[in-house]
C-alpha positions as a printed Julia matrix, in Angstrom:
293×3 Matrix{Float64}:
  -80.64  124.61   -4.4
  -84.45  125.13   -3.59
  -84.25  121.74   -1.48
  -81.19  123.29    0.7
  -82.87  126.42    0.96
  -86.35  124.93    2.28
  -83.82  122.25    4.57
  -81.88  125.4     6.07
  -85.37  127.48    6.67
  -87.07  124.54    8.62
  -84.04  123.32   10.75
  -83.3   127.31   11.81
  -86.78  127.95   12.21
  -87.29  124.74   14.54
  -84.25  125.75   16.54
  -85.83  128.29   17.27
  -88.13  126.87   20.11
  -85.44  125.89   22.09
  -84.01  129.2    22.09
  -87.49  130.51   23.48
  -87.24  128.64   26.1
  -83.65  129.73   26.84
  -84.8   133.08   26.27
  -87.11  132.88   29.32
  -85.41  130.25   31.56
  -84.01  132.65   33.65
  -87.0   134.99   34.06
  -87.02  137.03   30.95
  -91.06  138.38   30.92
  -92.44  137.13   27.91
  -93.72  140.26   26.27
  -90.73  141.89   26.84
  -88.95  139.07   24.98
  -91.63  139.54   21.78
  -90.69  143.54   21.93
  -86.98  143.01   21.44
  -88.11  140.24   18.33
  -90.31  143.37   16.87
  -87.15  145.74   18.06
  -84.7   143.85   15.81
  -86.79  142.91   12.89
  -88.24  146.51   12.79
  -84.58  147.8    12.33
  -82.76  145.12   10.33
  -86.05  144.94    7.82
  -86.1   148.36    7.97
  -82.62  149.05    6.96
  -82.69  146.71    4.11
  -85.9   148.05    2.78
  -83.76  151.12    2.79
  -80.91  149.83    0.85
  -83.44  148.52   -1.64
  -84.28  151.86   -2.63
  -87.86  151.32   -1.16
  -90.29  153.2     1.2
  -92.5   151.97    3.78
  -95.85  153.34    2.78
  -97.95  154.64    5.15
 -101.13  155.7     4.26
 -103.97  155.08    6.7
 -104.81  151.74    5.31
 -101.64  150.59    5.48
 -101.09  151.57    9.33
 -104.39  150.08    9.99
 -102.55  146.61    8.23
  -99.6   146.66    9.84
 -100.73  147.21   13.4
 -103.16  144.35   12.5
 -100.17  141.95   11.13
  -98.47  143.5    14.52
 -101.05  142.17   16.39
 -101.57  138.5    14.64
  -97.8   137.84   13.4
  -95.82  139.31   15.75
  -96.99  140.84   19.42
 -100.08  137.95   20.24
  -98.65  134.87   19.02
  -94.83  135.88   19.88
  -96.06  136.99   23.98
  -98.23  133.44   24.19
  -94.93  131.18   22.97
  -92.75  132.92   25.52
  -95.2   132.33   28.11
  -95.89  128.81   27.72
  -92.01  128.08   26.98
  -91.17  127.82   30.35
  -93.91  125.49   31.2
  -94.03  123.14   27.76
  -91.21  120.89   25.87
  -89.9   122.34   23.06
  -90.66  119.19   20.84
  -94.15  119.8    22.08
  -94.38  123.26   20.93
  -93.08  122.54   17.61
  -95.92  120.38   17.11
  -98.34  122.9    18.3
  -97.22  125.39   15.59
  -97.52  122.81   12.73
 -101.34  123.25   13.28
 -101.0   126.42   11.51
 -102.13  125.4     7.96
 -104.92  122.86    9.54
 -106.51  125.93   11.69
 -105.65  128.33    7.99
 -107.99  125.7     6.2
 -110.45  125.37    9.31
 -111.03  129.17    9.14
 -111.07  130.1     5.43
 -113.65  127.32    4.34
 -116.8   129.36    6.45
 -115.3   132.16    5.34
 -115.57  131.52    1.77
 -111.53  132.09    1.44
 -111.36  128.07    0.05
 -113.53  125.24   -1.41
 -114.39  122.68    0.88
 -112.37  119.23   -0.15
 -112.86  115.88    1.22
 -109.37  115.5     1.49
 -108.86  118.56    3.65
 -111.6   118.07    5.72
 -109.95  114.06    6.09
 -106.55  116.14    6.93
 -107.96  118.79    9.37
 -109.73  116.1    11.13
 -106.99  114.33   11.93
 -105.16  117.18   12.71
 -107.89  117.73   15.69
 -107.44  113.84   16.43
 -103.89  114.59   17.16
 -104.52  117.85   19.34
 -106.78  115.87   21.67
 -104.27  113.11   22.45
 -101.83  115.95   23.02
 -104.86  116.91   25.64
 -105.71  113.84   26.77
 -103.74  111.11   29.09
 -102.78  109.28   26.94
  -99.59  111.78   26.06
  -99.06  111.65   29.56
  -98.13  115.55   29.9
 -100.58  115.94   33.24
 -103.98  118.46   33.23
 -101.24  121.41   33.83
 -100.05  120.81   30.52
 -103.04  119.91   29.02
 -103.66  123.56   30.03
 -100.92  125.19   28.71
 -101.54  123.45   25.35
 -104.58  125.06   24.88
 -103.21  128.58   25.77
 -100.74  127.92   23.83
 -102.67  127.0    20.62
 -103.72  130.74   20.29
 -100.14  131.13   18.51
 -101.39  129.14   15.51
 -104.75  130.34   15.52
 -103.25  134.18   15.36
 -100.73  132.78   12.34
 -103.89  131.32   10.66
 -105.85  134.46   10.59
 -102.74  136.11    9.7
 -102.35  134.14    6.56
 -105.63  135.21    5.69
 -105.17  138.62    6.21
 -102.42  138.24    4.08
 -104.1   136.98    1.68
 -107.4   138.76    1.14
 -106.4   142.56    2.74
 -102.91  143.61    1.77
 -102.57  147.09    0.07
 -100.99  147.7    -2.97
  -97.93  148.52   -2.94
  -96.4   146.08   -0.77
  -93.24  143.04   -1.4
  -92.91  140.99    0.63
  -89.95  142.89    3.12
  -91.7   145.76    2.79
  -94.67  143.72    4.15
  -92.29  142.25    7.08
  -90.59  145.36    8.02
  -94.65  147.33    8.43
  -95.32  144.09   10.67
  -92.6   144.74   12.99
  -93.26  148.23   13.51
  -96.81  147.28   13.95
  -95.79  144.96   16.54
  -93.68  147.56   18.43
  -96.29  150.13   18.39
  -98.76  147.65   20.13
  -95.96  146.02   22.66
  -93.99  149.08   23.57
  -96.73  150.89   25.74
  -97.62  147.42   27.23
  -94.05  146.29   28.61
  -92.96  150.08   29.45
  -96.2   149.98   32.15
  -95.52  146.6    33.08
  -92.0   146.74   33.75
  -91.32  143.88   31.57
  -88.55  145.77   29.86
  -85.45  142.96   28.98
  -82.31  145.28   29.62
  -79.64  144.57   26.44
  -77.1   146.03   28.67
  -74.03  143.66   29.48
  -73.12  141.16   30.95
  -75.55  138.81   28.74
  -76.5   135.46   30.08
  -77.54  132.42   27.94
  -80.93  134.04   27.56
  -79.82  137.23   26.28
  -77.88  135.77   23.78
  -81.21  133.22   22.41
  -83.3   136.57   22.58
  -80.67  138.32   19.72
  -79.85  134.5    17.99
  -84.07  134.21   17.69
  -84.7   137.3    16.54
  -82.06  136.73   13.34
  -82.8   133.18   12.6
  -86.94  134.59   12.45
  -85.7   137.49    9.64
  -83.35  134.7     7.79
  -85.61  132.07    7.79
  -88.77  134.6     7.03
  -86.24  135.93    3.96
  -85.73  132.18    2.77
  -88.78  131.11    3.03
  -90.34  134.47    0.91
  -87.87  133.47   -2.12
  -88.71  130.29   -2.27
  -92.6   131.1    -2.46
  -91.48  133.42   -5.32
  -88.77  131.39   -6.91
  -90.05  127.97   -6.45
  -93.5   128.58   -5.55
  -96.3   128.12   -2.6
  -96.65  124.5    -3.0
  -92.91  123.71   -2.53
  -92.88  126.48    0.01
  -95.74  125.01    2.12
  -93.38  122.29    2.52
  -91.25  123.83    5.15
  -94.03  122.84    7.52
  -92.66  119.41    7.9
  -89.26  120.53    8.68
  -89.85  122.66   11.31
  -91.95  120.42   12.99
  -89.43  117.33   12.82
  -86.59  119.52   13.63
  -88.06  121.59   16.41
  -88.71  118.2    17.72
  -85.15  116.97   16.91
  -83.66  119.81   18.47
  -85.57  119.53   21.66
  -84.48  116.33   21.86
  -80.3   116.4    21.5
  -80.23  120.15   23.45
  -82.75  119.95   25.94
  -82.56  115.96   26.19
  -86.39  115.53   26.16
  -88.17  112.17   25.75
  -91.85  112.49   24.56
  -94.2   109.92   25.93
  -95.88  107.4    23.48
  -99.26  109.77   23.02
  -97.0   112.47   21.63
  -95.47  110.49   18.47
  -99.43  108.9    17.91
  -99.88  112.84   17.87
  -97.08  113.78   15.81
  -97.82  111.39   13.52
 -101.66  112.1    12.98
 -100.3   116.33   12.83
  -98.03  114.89    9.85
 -100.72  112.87    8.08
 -103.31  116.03    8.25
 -100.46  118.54    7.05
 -100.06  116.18    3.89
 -104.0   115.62    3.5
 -104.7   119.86    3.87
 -101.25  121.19    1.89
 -102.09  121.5    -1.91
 -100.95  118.4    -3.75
 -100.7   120.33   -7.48
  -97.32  119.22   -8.94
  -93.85  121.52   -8.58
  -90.9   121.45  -10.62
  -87.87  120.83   -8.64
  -85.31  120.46  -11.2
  -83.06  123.1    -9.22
  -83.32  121.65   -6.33
């Protein structure tokens, strides 16, 4: 069951970068885009918080950590992908975000947050290896991309010091949901001022176009996969969990592929292949017990 669970997570959550580039293909602004993903999580995680019989706590420390899980989960990250959507592959940017536990390990080594291993160090390395033929030539994507890579690495690098935060600042008090629902309001606190002076505003009223309709489908494959992939970390546990990194990067490039009919150049599957080999090197290798999957 855990093994169809973790397979449904990854294959939703890599569909999902197609449907951000739908979501902005036919001018959708970006941040306007990332308010109606806080907008719908903020409500749906809100209402089943409620019908959990739980409360949102909000003490001052905990509005200081949700704007700040606003900020790196949700409202940074989220406003960067739509941007560089409409100017990257999808496969591409499902590579991109499997950096995420290669820049977690980068950052919490000089922080003190892990020990430095020989193995991870191997893994992160090649990680980087694979980021720079992404940015080189070689993957011939041209220096726009190249460009557009790097802008649009700040997604993972917000996720990593997310995880972090997660890790080493969240109040007591918190699940999991509870945790999810304070990050979405976050999120909409910090967005809603932005796109209101902006005028980047996404109207829901009707007649919805294609991109409407991947703006509402994102937003509920991010809260089912997010949902999945929180009981498996409690159910089966953080190393089977961490596995869903692998899925989401082969599927996001999968799906890229048979909806969007891309073709990635040689450099990119040298690249992809590198990204794979340092997600296996950095992701912790203690044994799980899978008999339920």
């Amino acid at each position: 069951m855990y093994l169809a669970l973790l397979m449904f997570a990854g294959v939703a959550w890599g569909s999902t970068m197609v449907l951000a580039k739908l979501s902005v293909a036919d001018g959708h602004a970006a941040m306007g885009v990332a308010w109606w993903q806080a907008m719908i999580g903020a409500v749906l995680l809100g209402a089943l918080t409620h019908v959990r019989g739980k409360r949102l706590p909000v003490s001052r420390r905990h509005l200081i950590f949700y704007l700040a899980l606003g900020a790196l989960g949700t409202a940074i990250p989220h406003s960067v992908s739509f941007t560089v959507a409409s100017h990257l592959p999808a496969s591409l940017l499902s590579v991109i975000i499997s950096t995420v536990p290669l820049l977690t390990y980068a950052i919490a080594v000089p922080i003190g947050a892990e020990r430095l291993s020989a193995q991870r160090v191997l893994g992160t390395g090649l990680g980087i290896a694979g980021i720079l033929i992404l940015l080189s030539p070689t993957a011939d994507l041209g220096m726009a991309s190249a460009i557009w890579i790097a802008i649009a690495l700040i997604s993972p690098l917000c996720y990593a010091v997310e995880n972090l935060t997660l890790d080493k600042a969240t109040p007591h008090g918190l699940d999991p949901i509870s945790t999810l629902c304070g990050m979405s309001l976050g999120a909409l606190i910090l967005l809603t001022p932005i796109v209101l002076l902006r005028g980047d505003f996404v109207s829901p009223v009707p007649p919805w176009g294609t991109d409407d309709l991947a703006v509402g489908a994102m937003a509920l494959i991010h809260i089912a996969a997010y949902t999945t992939l929180i009981y498996l970390i409690e159910k089966a546990g953080p190393v089977f969990a961490s596995q869903l990194a692998y899925v989401v990067t082969l599927s996001g490039v999968a799906w890229g592929m048979a909806v969007l009919a891309e073709r990635p150049g040689g450099g990119f599957w040298i690249a992809l292949g590198l990204l794979i080999a340092g997600l296996a090197l950095v992701n912790p290798r203690r044994s799980v017990s899978t008999k339920d999957a």
